[in-house]
C-alpha positions in Angstrom: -2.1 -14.7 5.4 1.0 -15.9 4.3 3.9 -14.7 6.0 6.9 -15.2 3.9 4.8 -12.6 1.0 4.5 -10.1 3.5 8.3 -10.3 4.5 9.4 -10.7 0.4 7.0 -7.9 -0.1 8.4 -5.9 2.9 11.7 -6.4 2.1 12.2 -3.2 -0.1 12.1 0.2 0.8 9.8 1.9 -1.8 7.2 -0.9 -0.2 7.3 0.3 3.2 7.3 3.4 2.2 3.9 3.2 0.3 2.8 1.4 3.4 3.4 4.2 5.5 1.9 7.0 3.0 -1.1 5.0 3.3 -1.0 5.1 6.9 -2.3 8.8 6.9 -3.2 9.6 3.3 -4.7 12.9 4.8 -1.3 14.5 5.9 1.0 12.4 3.0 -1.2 13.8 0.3 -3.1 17.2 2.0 -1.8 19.3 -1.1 -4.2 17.2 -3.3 -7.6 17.9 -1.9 -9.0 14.4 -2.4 -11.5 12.7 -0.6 -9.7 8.7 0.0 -13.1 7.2 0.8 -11.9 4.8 -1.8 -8.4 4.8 -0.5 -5.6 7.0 -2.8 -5.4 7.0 -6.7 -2.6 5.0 -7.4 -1.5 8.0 -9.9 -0.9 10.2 -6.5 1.4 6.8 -5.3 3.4 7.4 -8.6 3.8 11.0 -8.7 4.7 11.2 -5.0 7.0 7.9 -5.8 8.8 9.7 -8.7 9.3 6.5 -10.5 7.7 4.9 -13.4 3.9 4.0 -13.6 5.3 0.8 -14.7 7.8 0.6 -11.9 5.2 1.7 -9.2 2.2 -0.7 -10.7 4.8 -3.5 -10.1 5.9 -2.5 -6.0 2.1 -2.6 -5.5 1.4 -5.2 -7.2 3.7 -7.1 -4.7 1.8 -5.5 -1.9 -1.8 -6.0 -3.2 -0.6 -10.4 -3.6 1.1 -10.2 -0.5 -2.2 -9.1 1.4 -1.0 -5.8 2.8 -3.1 -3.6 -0.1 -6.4 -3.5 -1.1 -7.2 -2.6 -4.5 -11.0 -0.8 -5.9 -11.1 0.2 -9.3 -13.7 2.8 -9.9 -14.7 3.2 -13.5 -11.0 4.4 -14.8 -9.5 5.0 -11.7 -7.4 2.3 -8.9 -7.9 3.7 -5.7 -5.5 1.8 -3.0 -5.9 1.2 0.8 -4.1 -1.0 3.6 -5.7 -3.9 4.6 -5.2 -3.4 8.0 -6.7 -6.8 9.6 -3.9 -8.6 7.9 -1.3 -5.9 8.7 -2.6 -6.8 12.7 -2.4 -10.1 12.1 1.6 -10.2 10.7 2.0 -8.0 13.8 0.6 -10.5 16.1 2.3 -13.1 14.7 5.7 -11.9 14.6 4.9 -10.8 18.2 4.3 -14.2 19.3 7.1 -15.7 17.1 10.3 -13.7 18.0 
């Protein structure tokens, strides 16, 4: 885990906000009917986002280096998800640090 990623990566909005879409994918994105097995189709991240695909693909790409996303491509598609065990772990360590 590096820590000064996450913060970088954590330092802008449209980040945190993707973060917390991810959180519960089932009530951010209900009007979709998709199954997120997988995690969420990064085009439902850039639709909801409003931004470029370019812009978006670039916010999680940040994310995805920084540790907080995981990324599955399934045949066409790039399905996202929180990695949670390093999302714990920047908790616990900011915990213990401040």
């Amino acid at each position: 885990m590096d820590a000064n990623l996450i913060h970088k990566a954590l330092a802008n909005p449209l980040r945190r906000e993707i973060l917390a879409w991810l959180k519960t994918p089932d009530d951010v994105f209900a009007h979709e009917r998709v199954a997120f097995g997988q995690g969420v189709p990064l085009n439902l991240i850039q639709a909801r986002s409003g931004l470029s695909q370019s812009t978006v693909s670039a916010h999680v790409a940040a994310l995805i280096a920084a540790g907080l996303l995981v990324s599955t491509r399934v045949g066409q598609f790039v399905f996202l998800s929180r990695n949670e065990a390093v999302i714990e772990a920047f908790i616990g360590q900011i915990g213990r640090g401040l």
